[in-house]
C-alpha positions as CSV (number, residue, x, y, z in Angstrom):
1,X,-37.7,45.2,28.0
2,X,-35.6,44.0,31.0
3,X,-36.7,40.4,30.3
4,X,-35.4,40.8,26.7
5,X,-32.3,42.3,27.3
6,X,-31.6,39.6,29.5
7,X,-32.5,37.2,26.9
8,X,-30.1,38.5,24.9
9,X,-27.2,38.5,26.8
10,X,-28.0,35.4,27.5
11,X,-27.8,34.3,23.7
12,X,-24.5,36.2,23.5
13,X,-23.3,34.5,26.1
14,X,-24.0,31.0,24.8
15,X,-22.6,32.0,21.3
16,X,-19.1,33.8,23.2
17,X,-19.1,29.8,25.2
18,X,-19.9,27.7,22.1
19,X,-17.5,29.9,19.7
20,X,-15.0,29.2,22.4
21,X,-15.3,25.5,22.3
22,X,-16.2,24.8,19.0
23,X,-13.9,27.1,16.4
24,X,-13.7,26.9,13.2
25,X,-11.2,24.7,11.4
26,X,-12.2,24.5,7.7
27,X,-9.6,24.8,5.2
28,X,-9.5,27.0,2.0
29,X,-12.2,26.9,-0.5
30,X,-12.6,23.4,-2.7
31,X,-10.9,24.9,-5.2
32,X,-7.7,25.8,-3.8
33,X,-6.9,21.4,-4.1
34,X,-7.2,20.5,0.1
35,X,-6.0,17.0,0.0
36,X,-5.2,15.8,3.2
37,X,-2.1,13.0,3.3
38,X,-2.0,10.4,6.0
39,X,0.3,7.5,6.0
40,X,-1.2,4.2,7.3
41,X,0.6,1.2,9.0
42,X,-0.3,-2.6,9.4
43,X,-0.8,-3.3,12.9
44,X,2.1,-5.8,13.9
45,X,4.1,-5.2,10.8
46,X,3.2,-7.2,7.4
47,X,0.7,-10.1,7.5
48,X,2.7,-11.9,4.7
49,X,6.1,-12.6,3.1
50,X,6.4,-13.9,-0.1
51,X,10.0,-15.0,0.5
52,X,9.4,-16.2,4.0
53,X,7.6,-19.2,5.7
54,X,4.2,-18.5,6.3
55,X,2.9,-18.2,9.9
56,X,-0.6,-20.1,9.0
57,X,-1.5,-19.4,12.8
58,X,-1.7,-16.1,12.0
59,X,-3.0,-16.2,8.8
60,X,-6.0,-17.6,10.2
61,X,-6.3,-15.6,13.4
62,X,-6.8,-12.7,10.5
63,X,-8.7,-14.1,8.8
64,X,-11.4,-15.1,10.8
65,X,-11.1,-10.6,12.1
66,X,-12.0,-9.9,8.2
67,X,-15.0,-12.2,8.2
68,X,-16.3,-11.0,11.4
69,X,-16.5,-7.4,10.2
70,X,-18.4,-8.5,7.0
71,X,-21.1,-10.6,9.6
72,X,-21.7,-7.2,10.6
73,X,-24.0,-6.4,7.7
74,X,-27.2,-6.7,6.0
75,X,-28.4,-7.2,2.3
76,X,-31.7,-4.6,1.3
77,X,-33.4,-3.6,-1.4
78,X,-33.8,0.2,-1.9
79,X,-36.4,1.0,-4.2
80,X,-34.5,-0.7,-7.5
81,X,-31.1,-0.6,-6.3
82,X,-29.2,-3.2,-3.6
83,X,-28.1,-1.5,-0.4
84,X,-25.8,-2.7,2.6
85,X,-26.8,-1.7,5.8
86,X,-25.1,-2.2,9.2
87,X,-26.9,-4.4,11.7
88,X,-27.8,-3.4,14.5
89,X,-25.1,-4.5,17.5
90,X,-25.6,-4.2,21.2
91,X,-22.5,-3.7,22.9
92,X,-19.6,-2.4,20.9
93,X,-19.1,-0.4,17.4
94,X,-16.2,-2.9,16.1
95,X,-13.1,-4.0,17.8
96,X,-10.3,-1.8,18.2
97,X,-6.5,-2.5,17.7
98,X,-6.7,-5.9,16.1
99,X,-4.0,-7.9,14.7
100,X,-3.3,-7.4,11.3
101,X,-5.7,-3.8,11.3
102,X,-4.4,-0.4,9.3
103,X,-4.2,2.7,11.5
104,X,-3.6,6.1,11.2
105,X,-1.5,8.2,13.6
106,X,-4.0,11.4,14.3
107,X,-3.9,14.0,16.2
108,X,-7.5,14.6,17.9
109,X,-8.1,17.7,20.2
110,X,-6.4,20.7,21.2
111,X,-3.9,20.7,22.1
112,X,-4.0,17.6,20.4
113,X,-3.7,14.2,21.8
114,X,-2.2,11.6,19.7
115,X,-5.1,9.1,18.6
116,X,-4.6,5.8,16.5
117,X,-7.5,5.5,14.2
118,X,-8.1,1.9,13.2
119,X,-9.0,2.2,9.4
120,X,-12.6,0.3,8.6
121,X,-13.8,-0.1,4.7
122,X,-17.0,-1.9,6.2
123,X,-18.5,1.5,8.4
124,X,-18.7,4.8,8.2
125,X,-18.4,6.0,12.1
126,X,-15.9,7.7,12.8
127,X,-15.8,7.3,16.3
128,X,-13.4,7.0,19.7
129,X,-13.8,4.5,22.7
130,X,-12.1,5.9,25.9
131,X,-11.7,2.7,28.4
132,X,-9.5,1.9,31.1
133,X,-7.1,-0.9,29.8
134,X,-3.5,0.2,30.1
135,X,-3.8,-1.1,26.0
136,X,-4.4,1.6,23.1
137,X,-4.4,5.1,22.7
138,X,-7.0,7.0,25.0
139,X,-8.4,10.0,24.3
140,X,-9.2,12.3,27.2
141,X,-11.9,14.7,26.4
142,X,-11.4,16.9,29.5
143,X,-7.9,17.6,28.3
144,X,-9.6,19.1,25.3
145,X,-10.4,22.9,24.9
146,X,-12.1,22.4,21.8
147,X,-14.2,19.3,22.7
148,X,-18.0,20.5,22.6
149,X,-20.8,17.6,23.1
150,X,-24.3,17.8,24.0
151,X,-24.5,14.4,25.9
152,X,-27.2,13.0,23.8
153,X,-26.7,9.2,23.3
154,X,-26.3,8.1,20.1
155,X,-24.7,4.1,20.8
156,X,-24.6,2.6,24.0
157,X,-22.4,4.1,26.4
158,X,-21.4,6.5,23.3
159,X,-22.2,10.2,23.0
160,X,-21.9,12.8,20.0
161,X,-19.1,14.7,20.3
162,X,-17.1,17.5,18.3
163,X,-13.7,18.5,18.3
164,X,-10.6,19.4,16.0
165,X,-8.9,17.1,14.2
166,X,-5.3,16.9,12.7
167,X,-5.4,14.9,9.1
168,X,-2.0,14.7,8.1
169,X,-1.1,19.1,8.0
170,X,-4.8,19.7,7.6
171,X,-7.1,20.3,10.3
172,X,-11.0,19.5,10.8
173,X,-13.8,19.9,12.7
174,X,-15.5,16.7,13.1
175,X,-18.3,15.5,14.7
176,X,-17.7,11.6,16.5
177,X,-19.2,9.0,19.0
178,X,-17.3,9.0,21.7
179,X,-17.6,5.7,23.9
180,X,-16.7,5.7,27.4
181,X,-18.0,2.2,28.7
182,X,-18.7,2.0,32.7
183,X,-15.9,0.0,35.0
184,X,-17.9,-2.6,35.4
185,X,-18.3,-3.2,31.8
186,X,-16.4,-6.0,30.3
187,X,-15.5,-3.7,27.2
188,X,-13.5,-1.6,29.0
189,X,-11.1,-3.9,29.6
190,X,-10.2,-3.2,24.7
191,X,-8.0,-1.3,23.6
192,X,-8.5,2.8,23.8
193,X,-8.4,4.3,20.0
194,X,-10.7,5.3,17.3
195,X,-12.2,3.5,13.9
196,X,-12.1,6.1,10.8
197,X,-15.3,4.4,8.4
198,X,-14.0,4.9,5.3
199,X,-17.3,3.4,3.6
200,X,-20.8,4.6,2.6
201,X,-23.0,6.2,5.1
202,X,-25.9,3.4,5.1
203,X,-23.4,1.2,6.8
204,X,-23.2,4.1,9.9
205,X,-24.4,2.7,13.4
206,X,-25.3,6.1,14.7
207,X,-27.4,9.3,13.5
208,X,-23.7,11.3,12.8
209,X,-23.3,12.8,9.6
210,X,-20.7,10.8,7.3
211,X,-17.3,12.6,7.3
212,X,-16.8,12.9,3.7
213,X,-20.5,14.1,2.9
214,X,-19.7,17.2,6.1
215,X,-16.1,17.7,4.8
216,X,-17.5,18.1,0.9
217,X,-20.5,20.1,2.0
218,X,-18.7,22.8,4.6
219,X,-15.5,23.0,1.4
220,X,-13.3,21.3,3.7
221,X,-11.8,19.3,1.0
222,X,-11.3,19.5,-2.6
223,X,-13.3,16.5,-3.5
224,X,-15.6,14.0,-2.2
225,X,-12.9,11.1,-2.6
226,X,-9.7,9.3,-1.3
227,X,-6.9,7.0,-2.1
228,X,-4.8,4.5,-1.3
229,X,-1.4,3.6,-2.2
230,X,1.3,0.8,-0.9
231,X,4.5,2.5,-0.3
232,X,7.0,0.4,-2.4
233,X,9.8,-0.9,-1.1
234,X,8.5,-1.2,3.0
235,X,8.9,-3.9,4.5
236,X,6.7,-2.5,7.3
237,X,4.0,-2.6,5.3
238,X,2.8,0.8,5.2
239,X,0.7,2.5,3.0
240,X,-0.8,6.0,2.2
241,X,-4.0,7.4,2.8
242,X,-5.1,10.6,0.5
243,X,-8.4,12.5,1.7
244,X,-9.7,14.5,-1.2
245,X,-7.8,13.4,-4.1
246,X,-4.5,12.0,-4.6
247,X,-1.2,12.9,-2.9
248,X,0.3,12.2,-6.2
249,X,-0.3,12.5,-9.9
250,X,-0.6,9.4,-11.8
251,X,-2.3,8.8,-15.1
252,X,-6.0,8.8,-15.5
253,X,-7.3,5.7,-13.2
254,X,-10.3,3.5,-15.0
255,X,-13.2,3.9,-13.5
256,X,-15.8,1.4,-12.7
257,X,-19.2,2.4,-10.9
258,X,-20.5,0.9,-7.5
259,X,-22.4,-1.8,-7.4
260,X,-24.1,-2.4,-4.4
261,X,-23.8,0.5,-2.0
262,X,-22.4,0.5,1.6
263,X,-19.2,-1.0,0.5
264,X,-17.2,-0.3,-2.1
265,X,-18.5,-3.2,-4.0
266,X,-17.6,-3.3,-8.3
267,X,-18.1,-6.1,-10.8
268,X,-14.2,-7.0,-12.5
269,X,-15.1,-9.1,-15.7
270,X,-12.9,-12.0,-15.8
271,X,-10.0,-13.3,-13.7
272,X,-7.0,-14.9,-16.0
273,X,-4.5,-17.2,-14.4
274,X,-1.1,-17.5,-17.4
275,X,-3.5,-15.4,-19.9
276,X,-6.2,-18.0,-19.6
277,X,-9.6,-16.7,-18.1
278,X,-10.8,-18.7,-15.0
279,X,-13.8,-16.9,-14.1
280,X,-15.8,-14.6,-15.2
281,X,-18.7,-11.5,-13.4
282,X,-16.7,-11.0,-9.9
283,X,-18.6,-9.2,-8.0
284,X,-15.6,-7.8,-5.6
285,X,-15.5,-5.5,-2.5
286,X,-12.2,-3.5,-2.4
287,X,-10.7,-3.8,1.2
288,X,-7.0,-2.6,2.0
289,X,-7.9,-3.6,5.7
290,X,-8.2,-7.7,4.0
291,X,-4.4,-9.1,3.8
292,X,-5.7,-11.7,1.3
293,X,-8.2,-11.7,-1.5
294,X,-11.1,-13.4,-0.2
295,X,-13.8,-16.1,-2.1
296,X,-16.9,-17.9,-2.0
297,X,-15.3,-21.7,-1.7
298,X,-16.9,-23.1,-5.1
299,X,-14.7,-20.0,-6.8
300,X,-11.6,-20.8,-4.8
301,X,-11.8,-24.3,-5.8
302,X,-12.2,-23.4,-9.6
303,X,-9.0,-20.8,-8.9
304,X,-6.6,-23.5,-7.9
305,X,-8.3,-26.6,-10.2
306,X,-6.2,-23.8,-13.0
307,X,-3.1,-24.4,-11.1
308,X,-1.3,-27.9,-11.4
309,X,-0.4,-29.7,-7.9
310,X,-2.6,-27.2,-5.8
311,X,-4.0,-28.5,-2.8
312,X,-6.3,-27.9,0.4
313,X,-4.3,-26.6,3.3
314,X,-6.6,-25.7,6.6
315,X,-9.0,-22.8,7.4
316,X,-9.9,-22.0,3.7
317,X,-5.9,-22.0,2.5
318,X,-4.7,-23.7,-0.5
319,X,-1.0,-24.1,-1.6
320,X,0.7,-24.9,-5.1
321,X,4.4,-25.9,-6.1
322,X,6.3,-22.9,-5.9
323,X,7.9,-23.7,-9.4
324,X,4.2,-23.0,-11.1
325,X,4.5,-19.1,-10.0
326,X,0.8,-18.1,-11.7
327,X,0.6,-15.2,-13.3
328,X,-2.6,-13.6,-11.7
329,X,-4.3,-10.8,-13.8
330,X,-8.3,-9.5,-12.9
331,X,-10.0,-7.6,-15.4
332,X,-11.2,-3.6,-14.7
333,X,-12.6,-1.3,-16.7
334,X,-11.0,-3.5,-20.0
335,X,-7.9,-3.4,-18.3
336,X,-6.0,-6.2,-17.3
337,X,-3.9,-5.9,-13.8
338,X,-1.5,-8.0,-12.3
339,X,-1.1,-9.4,-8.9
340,X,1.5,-7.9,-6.9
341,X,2.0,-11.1,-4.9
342,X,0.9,-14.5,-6.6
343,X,2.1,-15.9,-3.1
344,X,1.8,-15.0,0.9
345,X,5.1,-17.6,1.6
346,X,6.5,-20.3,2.1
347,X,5.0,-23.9,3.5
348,X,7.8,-25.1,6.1
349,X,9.8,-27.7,4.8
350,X,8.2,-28.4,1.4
351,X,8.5,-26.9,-2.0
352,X,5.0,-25.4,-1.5
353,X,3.6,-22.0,-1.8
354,X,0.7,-20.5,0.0
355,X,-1.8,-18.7,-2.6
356,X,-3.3,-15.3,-2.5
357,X,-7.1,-16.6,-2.7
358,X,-8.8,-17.9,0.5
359,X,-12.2,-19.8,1.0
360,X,-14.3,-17.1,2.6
361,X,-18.0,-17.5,2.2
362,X,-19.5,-14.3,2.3
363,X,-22.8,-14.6,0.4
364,X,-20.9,-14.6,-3.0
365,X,-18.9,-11.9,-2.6
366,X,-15.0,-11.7,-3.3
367,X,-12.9,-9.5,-1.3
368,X,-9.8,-7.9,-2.9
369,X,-7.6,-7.3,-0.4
370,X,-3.4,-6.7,-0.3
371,X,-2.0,-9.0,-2.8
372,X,-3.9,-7.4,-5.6
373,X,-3.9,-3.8,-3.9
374,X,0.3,-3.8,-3.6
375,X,0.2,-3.2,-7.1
376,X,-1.7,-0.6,-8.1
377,X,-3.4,3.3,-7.1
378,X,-6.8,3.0,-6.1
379,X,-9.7,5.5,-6.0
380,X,-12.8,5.9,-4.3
381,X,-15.2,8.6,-5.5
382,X,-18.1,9.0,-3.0
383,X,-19.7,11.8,-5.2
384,X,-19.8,9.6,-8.3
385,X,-19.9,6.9,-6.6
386,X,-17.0,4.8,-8.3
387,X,-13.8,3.0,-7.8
388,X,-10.8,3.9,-9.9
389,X,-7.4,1.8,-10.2
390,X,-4.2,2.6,-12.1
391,X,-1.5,0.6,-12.0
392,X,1.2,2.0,-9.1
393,X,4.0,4.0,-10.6
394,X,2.0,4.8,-14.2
C-alpha cells in the first residue's frame, strides 16, 4: 500500500511539473473561425523593381538560394500517386536568414522572445537553430517557462521541443526541433532564427508532427489551410500570411487539385503571351519564397522566341525591348490571370528589360514565384489538398 501511495504521488507530481511547463494554449473551437494573421517581409527589402535598373548580381545570388532548396528533394512513387520526399541531409535543416527569404516576426516562449521565422514552401519543419553568431534572432530556451523537451534527438544536434507560440494575436502550442550546434561546429557560426514549412508533411526531415495536421486535429484553427496575399502599394515588399483561412473575404478562389504531393505542385493549362498561347500542361510549384517564375530552359527559350528582340542575358536571364511590354496571362481552373509584373527592371544603359521567366532546370518543373503571385489571393488547402487563386482585390 505504501509503495502505491508513493507511486501515486509520484504520478501527481509529474502531471503538477508537466502541467506547469506545458499549458494549454488552444484557441476556441474550429467553428468559432480562428484564423491567425501574420504579416511577412522580404529579407533585404524587394528583390526587383520594375521601374528601376536591375541588380543582376543579386538576381543571381537568389537565384541560385531557390534552386538549392529544390536540390533538397526526391521524386517517389507511392503506390499510384507521385510523392516528394525530403532527402536526407547531414549537417543542417536549410539555411537560415538568406538574402531575398520571407520571414515572419513571432513571438516563441513565455514570456515570449521575439523569433524570425524564415518562411520555406519546400519543408514542413517547423524548427529553431540557437548558435552563437552575433547574426539572427536566438532563441534561448532556458528563458522559457513554458519550454518542455524530452532531449530525444530527432536531427543532428537538434532535439524535440514544445513551447507556446504567438501567431499573429493567436497563441499555440507547438511541438519543434530545436538545434543548438556545438562551438566547435562550423554551423554555429549561421544565423540564429527558425524555418516555418509551410509544405506537405512527406517533405519533413524529422519524426514531428506537421503543424497544420496538430493545429486541425487539437481545433486550434478553423481550417486545415492558409494564404497569401501581397500588400499593394509596399514598396517593402511585404506580404500577408493567413493560418486557417483568409484574413479577408474575396470572392470564391478557383480551385485546382495537387498534383504531386510534398509541394504545392498544380498543372495550369496554357500560358498566353498578347492572347496567343505559348505553351501548354505547366506543371508549376507555387513558391512566394521564389522572386521569379522559374523554368526548365527548352520552355524559357519557347517563352521569349514569342517575344520580338529577346535575348540571352547570363545565369538563366533573358531581356526584351522595353517597348514590347508582353502581356503575360497563365491559365487556372479556366481562368485566365495576368502577371503583375511582365518585367523585374531595367538593363543599365539600354532600352532593355529584364523578364519574369528564368532558366531553372528543375526536372521539368516551373516555379511560380512573385511576379505572377503580386497579383492575385492564393489558397492552399491541406485537407483537400488543393491550391485556390483569385485575382487580388475581387
Amino acid at each position: 500500500m505504501r509503495l502505491l501511495l508513493s507511486t501515486l504521488a509520484l504520478l501527481v507530481a509529474h502531471v503538477a511539473v508537466s502541467a506547469a511547463y506545458i499549458p494549454y494554449h488552444g484557441n476556441p473551437a474550429p467553428d468559432a473561425g480562428v484564423v491567425a494573421k501574420i504579416p511577412i517581409h522580404r529579407r533585404g527589402g524587394t528583390v526587383y523593381n520594375p521601374e528601376s535598373v536591375a541588380d543582376l548580381t543579386r538576381f543571381a545570388s537568389v537565384l541560385q538560394s531557390c534552386i538549392d532548396r529544390y536540390a533538397r528533394t526526391r521524386r517517389e512513387l507511392q503506390g499510384n500517386r507521385v510523392v516528394r520526399r525530403a532527402l536526407p541531409l547531414s549537417d543542417k535543416l536549410a539555411p537560415i536568414g538568406g538574402d531575398g527569404s520571407w520571414y515572419a516576426d513571432v513571438e516563441l516562449g513565455n514570456p515570449g522572445q521575439k523569433i524570425q521565422f524564415d518562411i520555406d514552401m519546400t519543408s514542413s519543419d517547423f524548427w529553431v537553430e540557437s548558435t552563437t553568431s552575433v547574426y539572427g534572432t536566438r532563441f534561448e530556451a532556458r528563458n522559457s517557462q513554458s519550454y518542455f523537451s524530452d532531449y530525444k534527438f530527432v536531427f543532428r544536434d537538434c532535439i524535440g521541443s514544445l513551447d507556446s507560440l504567438l501567431l499573429g494575436d493567436k497563441r499555440f502550442n507547438v511541438e519543434f526541433t530545436h538545434c543548438s550546434p556545438p562551438r566547435a561546429s562550423i554551423r554555429t557560426l549561421n544565423p540564429s532564427g527558425g524555418i516555418m514549412g509551410l509544405a506537405h508533411s512527406s517533405l519533413s526531415q524529422t519524426s514531428l508532427p506537421h503543424f497544420f495536421e496538430d493545429a486541425k486535429e487539437k481545433g486550434k484553427l478553423a481550417g486545415g489551410i492558409f494564404a497569401l496575399e501581397f500588400q499593394k502599394g509596399d514598396p517593402d515588399s511585404s506580404a500577408l500570411l493567413s493560418l486557417g483561412g483568409l484574413a479577408r473575404q474575396h470572392d470564391d478562389p478557383l480551385y485546382a487539385p495537387v498534383k504531386t504531393f510534398g509541394f504545392w505542385q498544380i498543372l495550369f493549362k496554357s500560358l498566353m503571351i498578347d492572347g496567343n498561347t505559348v505553351l501548354d500542361n505547366i506543371q508549376g510549384v507555387i513558391d512566394v519564397t521564389s522572386p521569379f517564375v522559374l523554368a526548365p530552359p527548352e520552355d524559357v527559350r519557347i517563352f521569349y522566341n514569342a517575344i520580338s528582340g529577346a535575348q540571352p542575358l547570363a545565369n538563366g536571364f533573358w531581356s526584351y525591348p522595353c517597348f514590347e511590354n508582353p502581356k503575360i496571362h497563365i491559365e487556372h481552373g479556366g481562368w485566365l490571370f495576368p502577371f503583375k509584373d511582365s518585367s523585374l527592371g531595367k538593363v543599365k544603359d539600354s532600352g532593355y528589360c529584364v523578364g519574369p521567366v528564368v532558366e531553372a532546370d528543375l526536372a521539368g518543373l516551373w516555379v511560380i514565384g512573385e511576379p505572377f503571385l503580386k497579383g492575385v489571393v492564393s489558397i492552399f488547402d491541406f485537407d483537400q489538398k488543393r491550391v485556390g487563386i483569385r485575382t487580388a482585390g475581387s
